[in-house]
matplotlib code that plots the C-alpha trace (Angstrom):
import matplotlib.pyplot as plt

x = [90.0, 92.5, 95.1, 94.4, 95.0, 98.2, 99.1, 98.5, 100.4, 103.6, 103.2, 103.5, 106.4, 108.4, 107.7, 108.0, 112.1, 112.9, 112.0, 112.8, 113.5, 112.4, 109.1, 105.8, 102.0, 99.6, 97.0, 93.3, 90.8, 87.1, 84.3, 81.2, 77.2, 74.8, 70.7, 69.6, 66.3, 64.5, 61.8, 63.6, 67.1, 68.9, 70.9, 72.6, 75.6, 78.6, 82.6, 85.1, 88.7, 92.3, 94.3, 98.0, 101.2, 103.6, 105.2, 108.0, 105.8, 104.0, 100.2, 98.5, 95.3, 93.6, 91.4, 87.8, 86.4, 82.7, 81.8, 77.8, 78.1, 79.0, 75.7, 73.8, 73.1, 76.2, 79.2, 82.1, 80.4, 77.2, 79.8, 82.2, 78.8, 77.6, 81.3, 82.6, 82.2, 81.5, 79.8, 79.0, 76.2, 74.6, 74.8, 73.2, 70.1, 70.7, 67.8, 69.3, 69.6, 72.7, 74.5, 74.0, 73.5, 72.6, 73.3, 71.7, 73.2, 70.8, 72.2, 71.6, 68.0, 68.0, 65.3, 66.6, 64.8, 66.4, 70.3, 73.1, 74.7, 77.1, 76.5, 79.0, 77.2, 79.5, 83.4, 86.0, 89.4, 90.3, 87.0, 87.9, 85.2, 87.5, 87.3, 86.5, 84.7, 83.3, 85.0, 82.7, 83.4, 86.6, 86.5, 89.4, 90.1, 92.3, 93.2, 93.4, 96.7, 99.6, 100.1, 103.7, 105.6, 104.4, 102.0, 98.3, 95.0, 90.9, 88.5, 84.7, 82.0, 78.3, 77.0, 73.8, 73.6, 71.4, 71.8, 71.1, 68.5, 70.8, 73.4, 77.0, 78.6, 76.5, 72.6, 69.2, 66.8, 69.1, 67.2, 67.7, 65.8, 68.9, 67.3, 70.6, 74.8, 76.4, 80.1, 81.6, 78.8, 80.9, 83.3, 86.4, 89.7, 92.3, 95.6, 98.6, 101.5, 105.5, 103.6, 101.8, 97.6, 95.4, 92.8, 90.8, 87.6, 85.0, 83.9, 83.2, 85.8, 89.1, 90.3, 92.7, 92.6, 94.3, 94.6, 93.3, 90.5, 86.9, 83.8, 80.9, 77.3, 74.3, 70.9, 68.0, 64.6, 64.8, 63.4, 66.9, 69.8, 73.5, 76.9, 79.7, 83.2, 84.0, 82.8, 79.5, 80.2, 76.2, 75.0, 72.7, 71.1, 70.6, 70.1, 69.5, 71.8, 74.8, 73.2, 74.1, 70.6, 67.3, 66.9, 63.4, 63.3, 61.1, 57.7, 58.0, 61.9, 61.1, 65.2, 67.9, 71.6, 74.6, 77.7, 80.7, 84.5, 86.8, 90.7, 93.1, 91.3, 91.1, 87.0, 84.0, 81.1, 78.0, 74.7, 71.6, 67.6, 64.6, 64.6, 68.4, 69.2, 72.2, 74.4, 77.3, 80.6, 83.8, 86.8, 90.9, 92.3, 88.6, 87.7, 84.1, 82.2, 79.3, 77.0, 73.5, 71.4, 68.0, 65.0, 64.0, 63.6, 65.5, 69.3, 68.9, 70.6, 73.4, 74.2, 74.2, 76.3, 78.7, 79.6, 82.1, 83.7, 84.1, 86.0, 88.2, 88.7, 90.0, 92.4, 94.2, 94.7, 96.3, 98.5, 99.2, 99.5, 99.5, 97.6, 94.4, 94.6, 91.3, 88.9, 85.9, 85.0, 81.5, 80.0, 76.6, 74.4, 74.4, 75.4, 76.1, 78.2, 81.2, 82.9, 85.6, 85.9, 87.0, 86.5, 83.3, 82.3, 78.8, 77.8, 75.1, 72.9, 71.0, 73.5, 74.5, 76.2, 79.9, 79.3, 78.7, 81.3, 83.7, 83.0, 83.1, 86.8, 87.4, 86.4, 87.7, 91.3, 90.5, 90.8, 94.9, 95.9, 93.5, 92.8, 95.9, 98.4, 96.3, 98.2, 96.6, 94.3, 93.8, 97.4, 97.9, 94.8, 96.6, 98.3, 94.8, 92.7, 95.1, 97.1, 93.5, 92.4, 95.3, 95.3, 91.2, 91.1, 94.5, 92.0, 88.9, 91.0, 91.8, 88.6, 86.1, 88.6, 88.4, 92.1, 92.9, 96.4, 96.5, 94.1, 94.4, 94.0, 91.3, 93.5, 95.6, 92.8, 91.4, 95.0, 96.0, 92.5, 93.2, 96.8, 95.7, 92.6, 94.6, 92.6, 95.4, 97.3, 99.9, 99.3, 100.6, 97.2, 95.0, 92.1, 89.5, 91.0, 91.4, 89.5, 86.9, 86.3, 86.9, 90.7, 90.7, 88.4, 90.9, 94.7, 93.2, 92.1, 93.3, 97.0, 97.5, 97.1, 99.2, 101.7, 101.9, 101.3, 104.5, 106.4, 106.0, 107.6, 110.2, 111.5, 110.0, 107.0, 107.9, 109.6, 106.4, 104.7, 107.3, 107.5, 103.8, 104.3, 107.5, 105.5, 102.4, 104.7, 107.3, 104.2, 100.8, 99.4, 102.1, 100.9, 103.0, 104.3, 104.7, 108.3, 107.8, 106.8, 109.6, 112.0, 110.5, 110.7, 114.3, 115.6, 113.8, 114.9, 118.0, 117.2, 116.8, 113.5, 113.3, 113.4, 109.6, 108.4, 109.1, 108.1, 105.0, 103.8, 104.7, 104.9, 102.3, 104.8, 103.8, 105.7, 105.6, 108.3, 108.5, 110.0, 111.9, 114.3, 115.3, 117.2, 118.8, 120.0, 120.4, 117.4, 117.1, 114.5, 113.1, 111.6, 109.0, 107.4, 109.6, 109.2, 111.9, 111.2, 113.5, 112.4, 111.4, 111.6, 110.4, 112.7, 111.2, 114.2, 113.3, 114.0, 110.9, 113.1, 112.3, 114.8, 113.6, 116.0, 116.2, 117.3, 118.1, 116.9, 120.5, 119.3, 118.1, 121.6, 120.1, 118.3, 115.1, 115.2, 114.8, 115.4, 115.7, 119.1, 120.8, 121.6, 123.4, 121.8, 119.5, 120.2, 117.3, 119.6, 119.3, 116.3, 117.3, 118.4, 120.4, 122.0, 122.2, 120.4, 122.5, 120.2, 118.6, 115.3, 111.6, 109.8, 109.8, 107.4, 108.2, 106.8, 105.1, 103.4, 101.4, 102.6, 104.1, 101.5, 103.0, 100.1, 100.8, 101.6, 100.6, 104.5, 105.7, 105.3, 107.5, 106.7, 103.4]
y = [126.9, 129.6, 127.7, 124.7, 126.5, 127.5, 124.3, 122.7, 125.5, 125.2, 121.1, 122.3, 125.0, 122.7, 119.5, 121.7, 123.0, 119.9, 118.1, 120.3, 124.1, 124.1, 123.1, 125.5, 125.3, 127.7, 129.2, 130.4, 131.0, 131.2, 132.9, 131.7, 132.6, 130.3, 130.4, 127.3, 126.7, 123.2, 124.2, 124.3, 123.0, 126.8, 128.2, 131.8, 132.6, 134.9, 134.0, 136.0, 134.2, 135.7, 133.4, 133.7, 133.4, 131.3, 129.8, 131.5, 132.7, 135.5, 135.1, 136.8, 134.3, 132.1, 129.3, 127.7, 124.6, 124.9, 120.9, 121.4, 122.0, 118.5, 118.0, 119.0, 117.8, 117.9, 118.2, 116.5, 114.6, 113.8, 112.9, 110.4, 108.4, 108.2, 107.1, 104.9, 101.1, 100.3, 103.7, 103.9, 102.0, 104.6, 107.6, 105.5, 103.9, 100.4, 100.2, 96.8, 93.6, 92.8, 90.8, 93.6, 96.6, 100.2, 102.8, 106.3, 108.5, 110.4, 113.5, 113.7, 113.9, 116.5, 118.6, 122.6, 122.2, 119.0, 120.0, 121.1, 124.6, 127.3, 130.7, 133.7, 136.9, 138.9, 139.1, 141.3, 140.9, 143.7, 145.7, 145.6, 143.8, 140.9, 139.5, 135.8, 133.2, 129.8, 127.3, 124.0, 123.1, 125.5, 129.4, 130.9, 134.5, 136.9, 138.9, 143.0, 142.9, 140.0, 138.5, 138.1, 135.5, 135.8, 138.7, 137.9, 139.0, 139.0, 137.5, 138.3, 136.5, 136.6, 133.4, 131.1, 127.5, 124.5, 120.6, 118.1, 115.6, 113.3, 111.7, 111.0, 111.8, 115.4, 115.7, 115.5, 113.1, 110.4, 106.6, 106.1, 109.6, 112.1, 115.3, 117.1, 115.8, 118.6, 118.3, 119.8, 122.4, 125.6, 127.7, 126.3, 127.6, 125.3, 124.0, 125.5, 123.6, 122.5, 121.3, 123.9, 124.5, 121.7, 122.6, 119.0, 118.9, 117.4, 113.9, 112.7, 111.4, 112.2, 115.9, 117.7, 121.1, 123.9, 124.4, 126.9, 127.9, 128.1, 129.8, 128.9, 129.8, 128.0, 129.2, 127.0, 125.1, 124.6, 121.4, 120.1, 118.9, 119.3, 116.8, 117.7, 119.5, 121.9, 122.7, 123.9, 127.9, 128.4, 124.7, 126.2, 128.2, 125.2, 121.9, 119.4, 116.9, 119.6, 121.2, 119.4, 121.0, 120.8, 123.9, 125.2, 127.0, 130.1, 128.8, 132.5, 131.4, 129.2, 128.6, 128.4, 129.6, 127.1, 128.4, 126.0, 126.9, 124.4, 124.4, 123.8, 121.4, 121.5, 121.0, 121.6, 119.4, 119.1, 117.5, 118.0, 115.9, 116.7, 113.1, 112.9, 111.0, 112.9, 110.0, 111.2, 109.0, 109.9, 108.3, 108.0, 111.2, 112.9, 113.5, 113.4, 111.1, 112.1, 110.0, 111.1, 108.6, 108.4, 107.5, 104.3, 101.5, 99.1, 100.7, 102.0, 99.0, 99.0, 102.1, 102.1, 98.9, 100.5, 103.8, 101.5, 100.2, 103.3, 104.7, 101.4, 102.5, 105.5, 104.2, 101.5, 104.1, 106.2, 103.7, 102.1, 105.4, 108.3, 111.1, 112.2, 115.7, 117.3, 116.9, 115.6, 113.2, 112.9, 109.7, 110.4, 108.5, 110.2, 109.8, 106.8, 104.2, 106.1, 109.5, 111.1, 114.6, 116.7, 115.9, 113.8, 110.8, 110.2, 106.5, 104.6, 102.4, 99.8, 97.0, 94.7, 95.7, 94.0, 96.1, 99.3, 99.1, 98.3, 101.0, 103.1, 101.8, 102.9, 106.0, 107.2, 105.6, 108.4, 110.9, 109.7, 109.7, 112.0, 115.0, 114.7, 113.5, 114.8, 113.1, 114.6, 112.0, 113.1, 111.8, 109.6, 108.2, 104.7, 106.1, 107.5, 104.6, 101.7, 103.0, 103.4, 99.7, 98.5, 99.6, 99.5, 95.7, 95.7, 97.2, 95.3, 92.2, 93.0, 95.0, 92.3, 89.4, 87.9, 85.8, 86.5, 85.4, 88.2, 90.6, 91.7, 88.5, 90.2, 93.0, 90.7, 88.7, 91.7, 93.0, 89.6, 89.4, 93.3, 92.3, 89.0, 91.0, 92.9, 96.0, 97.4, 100.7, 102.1, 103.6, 106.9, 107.1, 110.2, 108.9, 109.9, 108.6, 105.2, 103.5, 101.6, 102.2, 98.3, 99.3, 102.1, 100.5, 97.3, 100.1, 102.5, 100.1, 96.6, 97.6, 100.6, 98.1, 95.8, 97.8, 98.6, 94.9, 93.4, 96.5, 94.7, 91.2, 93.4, 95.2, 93.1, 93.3, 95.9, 97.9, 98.5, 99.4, 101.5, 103.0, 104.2, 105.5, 107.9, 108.5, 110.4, 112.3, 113.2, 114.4, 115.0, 118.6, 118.2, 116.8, 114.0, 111.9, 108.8, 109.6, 110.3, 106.8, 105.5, 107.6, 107.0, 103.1, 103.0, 105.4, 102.5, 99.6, 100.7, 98.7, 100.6, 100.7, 102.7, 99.6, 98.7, 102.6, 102.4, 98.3, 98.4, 101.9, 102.5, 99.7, 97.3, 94.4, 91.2, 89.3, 85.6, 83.1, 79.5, 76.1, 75.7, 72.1, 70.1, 67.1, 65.7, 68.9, 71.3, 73.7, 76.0, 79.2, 80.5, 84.4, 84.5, 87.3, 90.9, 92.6, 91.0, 90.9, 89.0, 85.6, 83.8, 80.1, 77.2, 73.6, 70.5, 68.2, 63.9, 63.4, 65.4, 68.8, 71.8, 75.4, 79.0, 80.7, 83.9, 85.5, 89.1, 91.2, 92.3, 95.9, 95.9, 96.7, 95.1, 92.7, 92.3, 91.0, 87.5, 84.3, 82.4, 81.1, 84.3, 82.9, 85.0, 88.2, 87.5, 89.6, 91.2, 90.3, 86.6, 84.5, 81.9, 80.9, 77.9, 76.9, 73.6, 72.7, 70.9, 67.5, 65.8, 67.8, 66.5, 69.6, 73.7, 76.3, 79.8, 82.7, 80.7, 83.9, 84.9, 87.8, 88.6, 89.4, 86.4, 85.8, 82.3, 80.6, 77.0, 76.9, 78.0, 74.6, 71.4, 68.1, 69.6]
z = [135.4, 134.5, 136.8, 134.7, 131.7, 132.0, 133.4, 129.9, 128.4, 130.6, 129.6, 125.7, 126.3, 128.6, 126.2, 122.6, 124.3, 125.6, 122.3, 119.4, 119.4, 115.8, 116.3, 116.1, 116.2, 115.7, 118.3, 118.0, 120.9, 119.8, 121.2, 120.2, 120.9, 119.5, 119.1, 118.0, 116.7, 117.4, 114.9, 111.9, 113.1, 111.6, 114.3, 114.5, 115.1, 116.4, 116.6, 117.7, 117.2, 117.7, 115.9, 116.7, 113.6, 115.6, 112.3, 110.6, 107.5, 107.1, 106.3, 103.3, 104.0, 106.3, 105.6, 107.5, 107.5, 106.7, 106.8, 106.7, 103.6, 102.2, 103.3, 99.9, 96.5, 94.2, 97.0, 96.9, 99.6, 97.6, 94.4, 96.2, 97.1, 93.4, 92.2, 94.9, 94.2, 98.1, 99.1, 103.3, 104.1, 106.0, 103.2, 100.5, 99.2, 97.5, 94.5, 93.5, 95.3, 97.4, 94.7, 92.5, 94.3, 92.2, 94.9, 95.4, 97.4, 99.8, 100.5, 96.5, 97.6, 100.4, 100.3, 100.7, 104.2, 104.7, 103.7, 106.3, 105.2, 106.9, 105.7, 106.3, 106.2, 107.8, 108.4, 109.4, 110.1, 113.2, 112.8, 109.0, 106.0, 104.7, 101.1, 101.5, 99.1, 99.7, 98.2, 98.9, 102.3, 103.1, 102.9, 101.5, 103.7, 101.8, 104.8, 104.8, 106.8, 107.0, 109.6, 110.5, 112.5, 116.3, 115.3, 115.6, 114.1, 115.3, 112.6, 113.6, 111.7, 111.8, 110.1, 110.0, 109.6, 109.4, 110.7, 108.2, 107.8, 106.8, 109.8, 109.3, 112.5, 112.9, 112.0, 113.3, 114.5, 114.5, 113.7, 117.7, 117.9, 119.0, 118.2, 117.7, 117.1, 116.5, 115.3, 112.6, 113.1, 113.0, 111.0, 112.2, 111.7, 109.1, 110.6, 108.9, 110.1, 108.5, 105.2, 104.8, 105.1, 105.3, 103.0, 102.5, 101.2, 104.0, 102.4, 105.9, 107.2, 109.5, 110.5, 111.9, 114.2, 115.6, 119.2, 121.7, 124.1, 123.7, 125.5, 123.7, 124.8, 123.2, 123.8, 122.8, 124.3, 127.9, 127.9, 125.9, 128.1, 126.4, 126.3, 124.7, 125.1, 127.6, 131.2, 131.8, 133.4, 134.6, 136.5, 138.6, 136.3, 134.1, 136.1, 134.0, 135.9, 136.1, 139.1, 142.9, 144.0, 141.7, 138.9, 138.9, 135.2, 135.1, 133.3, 130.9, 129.4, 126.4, 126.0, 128.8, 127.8, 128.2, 128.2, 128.1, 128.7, 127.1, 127.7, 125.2, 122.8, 119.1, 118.5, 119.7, 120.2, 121.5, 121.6, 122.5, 123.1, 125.6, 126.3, 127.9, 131.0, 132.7, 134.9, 136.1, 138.1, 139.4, 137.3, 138.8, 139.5, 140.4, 136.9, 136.4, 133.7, 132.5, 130.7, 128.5, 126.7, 126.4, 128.6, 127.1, 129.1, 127.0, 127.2, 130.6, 132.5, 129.7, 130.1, 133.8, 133.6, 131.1, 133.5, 136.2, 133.1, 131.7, 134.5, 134.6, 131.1, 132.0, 134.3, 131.9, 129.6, 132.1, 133.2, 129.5, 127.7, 129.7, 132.2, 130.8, 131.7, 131.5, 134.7, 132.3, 129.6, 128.1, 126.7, 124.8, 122.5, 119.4, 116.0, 113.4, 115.4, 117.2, 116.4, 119.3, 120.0, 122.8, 125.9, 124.8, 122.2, 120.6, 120.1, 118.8, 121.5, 119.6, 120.6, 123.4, 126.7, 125.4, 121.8, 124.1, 126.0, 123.0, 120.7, 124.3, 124.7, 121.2, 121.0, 124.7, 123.3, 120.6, 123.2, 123.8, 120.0, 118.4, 121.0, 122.8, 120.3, 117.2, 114.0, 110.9, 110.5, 106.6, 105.6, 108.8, 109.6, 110.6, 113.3, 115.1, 113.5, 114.4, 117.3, 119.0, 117.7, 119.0, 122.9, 122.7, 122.6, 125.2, 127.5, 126.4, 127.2, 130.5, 131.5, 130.8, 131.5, 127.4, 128.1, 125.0, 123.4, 121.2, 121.7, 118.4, 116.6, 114.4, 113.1, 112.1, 109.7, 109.1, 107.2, 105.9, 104.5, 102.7, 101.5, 100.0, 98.5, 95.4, 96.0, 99.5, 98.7, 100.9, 104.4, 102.5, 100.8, 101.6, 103.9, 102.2, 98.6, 98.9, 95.8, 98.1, 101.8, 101.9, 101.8, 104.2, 106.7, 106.9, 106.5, 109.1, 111.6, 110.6, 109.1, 111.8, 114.6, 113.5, 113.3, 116.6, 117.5, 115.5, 116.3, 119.8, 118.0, 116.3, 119.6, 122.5, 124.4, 126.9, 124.8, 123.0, 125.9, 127.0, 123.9, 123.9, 127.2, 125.6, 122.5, 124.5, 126.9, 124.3, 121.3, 123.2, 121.6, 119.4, 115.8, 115.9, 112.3, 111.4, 111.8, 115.5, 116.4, 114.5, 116.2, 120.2, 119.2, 118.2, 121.1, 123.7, 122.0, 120.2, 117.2, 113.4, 112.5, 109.0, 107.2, 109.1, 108.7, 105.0, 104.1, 106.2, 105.7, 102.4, 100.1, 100.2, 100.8, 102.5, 104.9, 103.9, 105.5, 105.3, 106.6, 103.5, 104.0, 106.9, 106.9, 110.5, 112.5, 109.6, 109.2, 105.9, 105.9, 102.9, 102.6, 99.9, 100.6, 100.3, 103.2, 105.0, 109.1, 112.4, 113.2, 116.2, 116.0, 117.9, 117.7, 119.0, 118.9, 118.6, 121.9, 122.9, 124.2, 122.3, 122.0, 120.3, 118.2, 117.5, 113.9, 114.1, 111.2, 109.4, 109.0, 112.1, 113.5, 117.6, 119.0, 121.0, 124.5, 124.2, 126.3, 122.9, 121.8, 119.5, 115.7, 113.2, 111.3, 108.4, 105.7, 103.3, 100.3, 100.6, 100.0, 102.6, 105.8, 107.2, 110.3, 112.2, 115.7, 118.3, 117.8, 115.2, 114.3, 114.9, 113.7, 113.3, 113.8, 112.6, 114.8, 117.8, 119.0, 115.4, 115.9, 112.8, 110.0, 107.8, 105.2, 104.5, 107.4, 106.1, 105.3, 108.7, 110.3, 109.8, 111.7, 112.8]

ax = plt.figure().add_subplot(projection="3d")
ax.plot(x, y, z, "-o")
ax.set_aspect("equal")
plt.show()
């Protein structure tokens, strides 16, 4: 394991100098022991972390993450539900009728048994008390001692917590009867990175983490079986599926302890039920999948049946992205719907075998662009969100042989359908403070994956791919920004591509094109939308031949590969088009591939 280690590490070193001397991320390696209580669902707990100042600031303070705490009455959490117009579903009681819904949020109506909380009762920084104060869900650390650049410090912490009744990604006794889904469970260090800390509130949404090791030992009823991050240290004390050779538990131990190692990851997660069935496959290049869901007879075959597909998951993204480079992955029903971490996702069950293995394929893509990658998913949660839509339904395509066209047809509605709305704001928006979750559901996931799609009709198909391929090997456990992407993209294809970055990111600018005039041979274009894009165009001539043309976007400064017949540069600055065919004209179709986002494409078509 130690081997393994420092193999990541000498990946980051050699990929950080080759990249961008400049460039610097911080370090903290936790040590964690953990008594959980399935009683009353409190847990105890110790953490030892050395976090290590590789920035060129000195630090005065250091901030946690303390998410259980959005879990009670009158959090920013509970607020955001009351004063949203299109609250989440699964946070909120609707008193009205669905034409006119009155919403009450339930984590307003946690009982003090029933609320999630992390206490701090104790911390020192080097053996040394330590002011700190609890700001909602961060803790703000005024440290005894700076810490200077490539200095490091020890934080120890003694603190308590409790899992709430109420399930948004973590809680207890889930509605499919998960006793325990335990993420965002601990005190956990805040990034501080070029911009500065990352201090956001936790409404329940995206995050973002610093890197290092963790060895994390949870003790708790023997009769529970545990998924999550990390490698299990102790199999054959524990059995419960991890164990080659049957674990006979000592009838006198009431709770077994599970102690995890996890390499170079940036969360930890786990959970836990009595009721677990442990599966477990070999994937491409011997890494092991484990699988835990529960012993009812009605998921069983899906989840069997989902396992082989898993690991052809695995592969596709190997090929398509790049190397997974952990030796396990963890899929466990958990949860409400589909959440990645490290090394592991937690998933809902109640739904068919093609739902299960698509919400599988999304949140294992999660692993390549959110745990590997790791874009700050509070200010760029499009390029997590919709990269991971994006090559999710390229592999869902393939996997269970759907012959799709384009794959991500339903991105597309799903954007056109958000920019045609009058409620989109830019892709710059905060996640969590878009003004209905309508808008970010439809940016994040819809928008994001589009934009890798008609980056693909900007630049050509295999420059795409090969683009994605640059993009992890250049930027895995390296924070990437939307700048990154931009910058892999045009080095491949050559082409300019900060007019896209700014239009499609930025503005909420629609691309609308049409078929404005032709008469004989002479064909005139017309952009009425102002995001201004390169066109492909199909020509069916009278004589029953046909010719694509290809229109170069001015600012552009390249072209795409392209078999089509090359036309002069279109420049942003003028509404229109013309140019003559060789032969009188029968009709014109703009974009033959939909693979530009046009929103109107009623007007693309003439002679059709």
């Amino acid at each position: 394991m130690r081997k393994f280690t420092s193999f990541i590490g000498l990946i980051i070193t050699i990929s950080v100098a080759a990249q961008n001397t400049s460039y610097w991320q911080q370090r903290v390696d936790y040590s964690m022991n953990i008594d959980m209580n399935v009683e009353n669902y409190q847990y105890d707990g110790t953490q030892k972390l050395v976090y290590t100042n590789n920035s060129p600031d000195t630090l005065d303070e250091v901030f946690y993450h303390l998410q259980f705490n959005a879990f009670q009455p009158g959090s920013d959490m509970d607020i955001r539900l009351q004063n949203i117009a299109d609250p989440d579903g699964r946070m909120v009681n609707n008193l009205g009728t669905r034409k006119a819904p009155i919403y009450e949020s339930r984590i307003a109506k946690l009982k003090p048994n029933e609320i999630g909380f992390i206490k701090v009762n104790t911390l020192q920084q080097d053996g040394v008390d330590v002011k700190h104060e609890v700001i909602g869900t961060i803790l703000k650390v005024t440290l005894n001692t700076p810490i200077v650049p490539g200095g490091n410090t020890v934080l120890d912490m003694n603190f308590k917590g409790q899992v709430p009744l109420q399930i948004r990604r973590s809680g207890r006794n889930s509605e499919e009867g998960i006793a325990l889904s335990m993420t965002q469970w601990y005190p956990k260090l805040a990034e501080y990175d070029f911009e500065g800390w990352q201090t956001n509130q936790y409404i329940a949404r995206e995050f973002h983490g610093v890197w290092g090791d963790f060895d994390v030992k949870i003790t708790i009823d023997k009769e529970y079986t545990i998924g999550g991050t990390g490698y299990l240290q102790n199999p054959n004390e524990i059995g419960h599926g991890y164990s080659d050779t049957p674990v006979k538990h000592k009838k006198k131990v009431k709770k077994l302890t599970w102690h995890f190692k996890a390499p170079n990851v940036h969360d930890f997660t786990w959970a836990a039920d009595p009721e677990y069935i442990h599966d477990k496959i070999k994937g491409e290049n011997d890494v092991t999948l484990h699988f835990f869901y529960k012993n009812d007879k009605e998921i069983i075959e899906n989840w069997q049946k989902l396992q082989p597909k898993t690991a052809e998951l695995l592969s596709y993204y190997n090929t398509h992205i790049g190397q997974y480079p952990y030796k396990q992955y963890s899929v466990i029903q958990g949860g409400d719907g589909g959440m990645e971490y490290a090394m592991c996702t937690l998933i809902t069950s109640g739904r068919n075998f093609g739902s299960l293995v698509g919400v599988t394929a999304h949140e294992f893509a999660h692993t390549w662009f959110q745990f590997l990658l790791a874009t700050n998913e509070t200010k760029h949660e499009w390029m997590d969100e919709g990269f991971t839509s994006y090559i999710s339904s390229q592999a869902m395509n393939e996997i269970l042989n759907q012959d799709k066209e384009n794959p991500n047809a339903g991105s597309y509605r799903g954007y056109i359908r958000l920019a045609k709305s009058g409620v989109e704001e830019p892709l710059t928006t905060l996640a969590d403070h878009y003004t209905f979750n309508y808008s970010y559901s439809n940016s994040a996931y819809s928008k994001g994956s589009v934009f890798l799609a008609q980056l693909g009709y900007i630049i050509g198909k295999e420059n795409l791919e090969k683009t994605l391929k640059k993009y992890f090997e250049d930027f895995k456990f390296k924070h990437p920004t939307p700048n990154d992407i931009k910058r892999t993209a045009e080095k491949i294809s050559g082409i300019q591509l900060d007019w896209y970055l700014t239009y499609f990111t930025k503005t909420t600018a629609t691309i609308d094109y049409a078929v404005d005039n032709v008469d004989s041979n002479k064909i005139t274009l017309k952009r009425i939308g102002k995001m201004p894009m390169p066109i492909d165009l199909k020509v069916t001539y009278i004589d029953g031949t046909d010719e694509n043309f290809y229109i170069p976007l001015k600012m552009m400064l390249g072209s795409k590969p392209t078999t089509a017949t090359p036309l002069n540069s279109w420049s942003w600055t003028a509404p229109t088009y013309s140019f003559s065919a060789k032969k009188a004209v029968k009709s014109v179709e703009i974009d033959p591939s939909h693979l530009m986002a046009d929103i109107d494409d009623t007007n693309n078509n003439f002679g059709l």
